[in-house]
C-alpha positions in Angstrom: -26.0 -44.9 -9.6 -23.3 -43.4 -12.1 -20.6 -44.3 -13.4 -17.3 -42.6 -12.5 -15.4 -44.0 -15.3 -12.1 -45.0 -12.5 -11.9 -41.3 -10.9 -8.7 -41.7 -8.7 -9.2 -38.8 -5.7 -5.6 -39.0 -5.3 -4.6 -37.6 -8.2 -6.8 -34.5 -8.2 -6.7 -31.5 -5.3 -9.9 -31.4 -3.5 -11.8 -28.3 -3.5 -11.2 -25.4 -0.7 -13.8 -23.8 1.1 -14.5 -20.4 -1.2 -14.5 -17.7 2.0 -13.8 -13.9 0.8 -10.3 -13.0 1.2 -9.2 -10.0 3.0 -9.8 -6.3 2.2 -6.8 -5.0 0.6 -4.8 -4.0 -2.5 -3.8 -7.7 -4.6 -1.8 -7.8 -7.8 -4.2 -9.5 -10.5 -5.1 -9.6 -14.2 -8.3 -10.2 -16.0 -8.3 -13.2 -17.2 -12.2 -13.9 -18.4 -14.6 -11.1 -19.6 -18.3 -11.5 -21.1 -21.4 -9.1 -21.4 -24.3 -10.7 -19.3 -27.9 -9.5 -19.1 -29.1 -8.1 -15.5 -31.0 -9.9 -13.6 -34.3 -8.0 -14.1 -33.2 -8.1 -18.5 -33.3 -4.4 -18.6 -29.5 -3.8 -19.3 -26.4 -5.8 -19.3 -23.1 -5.7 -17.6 -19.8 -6.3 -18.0 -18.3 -9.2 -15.8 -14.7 -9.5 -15.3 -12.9 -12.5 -13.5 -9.8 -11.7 -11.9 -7.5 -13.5 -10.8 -4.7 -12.8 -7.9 -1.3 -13.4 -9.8 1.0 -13.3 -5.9 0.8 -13.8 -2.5 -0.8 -16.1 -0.1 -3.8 -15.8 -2.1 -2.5 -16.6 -5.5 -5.0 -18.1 -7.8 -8.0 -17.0 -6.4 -10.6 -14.8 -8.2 -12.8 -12.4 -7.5 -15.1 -10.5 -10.0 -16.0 -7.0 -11.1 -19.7 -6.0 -12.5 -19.4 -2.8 -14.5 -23.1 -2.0 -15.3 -22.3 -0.4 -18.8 -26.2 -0.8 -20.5 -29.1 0.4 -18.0 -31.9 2.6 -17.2 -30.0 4.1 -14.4 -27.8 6.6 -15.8 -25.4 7.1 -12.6 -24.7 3.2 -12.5 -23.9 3.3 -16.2 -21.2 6.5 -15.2 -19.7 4.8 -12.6 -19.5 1.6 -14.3 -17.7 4.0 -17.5 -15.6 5.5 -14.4 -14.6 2.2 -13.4 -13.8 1.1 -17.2 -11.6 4.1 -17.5 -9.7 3.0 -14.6 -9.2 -0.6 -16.1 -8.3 0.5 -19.3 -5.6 3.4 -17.8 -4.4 0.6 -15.5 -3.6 -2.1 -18.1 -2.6 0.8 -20.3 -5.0 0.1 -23.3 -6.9 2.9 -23.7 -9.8 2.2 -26.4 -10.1 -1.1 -26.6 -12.8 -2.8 -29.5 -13.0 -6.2 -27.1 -12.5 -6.8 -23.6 -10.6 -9.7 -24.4 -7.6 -7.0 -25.2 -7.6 -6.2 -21.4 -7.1 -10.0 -20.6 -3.9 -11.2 -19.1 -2.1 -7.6 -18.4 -1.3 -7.4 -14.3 -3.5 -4.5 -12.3 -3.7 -3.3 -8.9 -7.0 -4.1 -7.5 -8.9 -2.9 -4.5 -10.8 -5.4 -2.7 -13.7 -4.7 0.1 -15.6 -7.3 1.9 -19.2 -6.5 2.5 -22.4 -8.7 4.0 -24.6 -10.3 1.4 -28.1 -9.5 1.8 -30.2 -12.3 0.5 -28.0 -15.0 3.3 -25.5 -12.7 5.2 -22.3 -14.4 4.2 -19.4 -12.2 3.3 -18.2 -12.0 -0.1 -15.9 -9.8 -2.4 -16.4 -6.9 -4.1 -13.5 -4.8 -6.4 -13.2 -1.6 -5.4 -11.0 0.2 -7.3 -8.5 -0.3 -10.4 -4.7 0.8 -10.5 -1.3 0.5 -12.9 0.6 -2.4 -11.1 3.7 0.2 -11.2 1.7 1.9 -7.9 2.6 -1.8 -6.2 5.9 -1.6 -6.8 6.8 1.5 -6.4 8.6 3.4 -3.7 6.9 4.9 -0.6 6.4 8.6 -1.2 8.9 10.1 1.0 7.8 13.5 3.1 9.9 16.6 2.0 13.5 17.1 3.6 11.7 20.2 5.7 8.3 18.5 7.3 8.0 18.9 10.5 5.3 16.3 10.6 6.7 13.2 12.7 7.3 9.6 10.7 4.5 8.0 12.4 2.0 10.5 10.7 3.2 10.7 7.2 
């Protein structure tokens, strides 16, 4: 038995399931970052949380892995790749801590895939823009196209 010091379930929300959200382009900001070892200890990654700052899923969070330190050179490039875009997007171009990418609004990209090790679908970041290419205007086809609306 423990004790529950008084714990009043009507004053606190109760927890939502925690299913992937759709694939699609959210509005969000880093709001954690820390270096963690792989799983195997033979490099180390960069995990960022981030969380969706609009929309029907406001609040919710989703995480990037950016494999900066292992033995596999191309994950260590694309993980660079995908740092660039981060640091281009946010608009802070060499940062000395990742904490100075916190808290600045990006574009994501999210996918959904199938885990392997139990099949349920989770979240995976995709891709990093400037928030400006959420807000700004659709590109409009050149006064002389003759391609119709519908295929622009």
């Amino acid at each position: 038995m423990a004790d529950l010091n008084g714990f009043n379930a009507n004053e606190v929300e109760p927890t939502a399931s925690f299913e992937a959200i759709p694939a699609g382009k959210y509005l969000a900001a880093i709001t954690e970052s820390e270096m963690k070892p792989t799983k195997n200890g033979s490099g180390s990654y960069l995990q960022l949380t981030l969380t969706i700052l609009e929309g029907e899923y406001k609040g919710r969070v989703v995480w990037a892995r950016l494999n900066l330190a292992n033995p596999n050179q191309t994950a260590v490039k694309i993980a660079q790749s995908d740092l660039s875009a981060v640091c281009r997007a946010v608009g802070v171009m060499t940062p000395k801590d990742s904490c100075e990418l916190h808290n600045i609004p990006l574009l994501i990209t999210v996918k959904v895939k199938k885990r392997e090790d139990n099949g349920e679908l989770t979240n995976e970041v995709k891709g990093f823009e400037p928030k400006a290419a959420a807000t700004g205007k659709p590109q409009q086809a050149p006064a002389n196209s003759t391609t119709p609306p519908w295929r622009r």
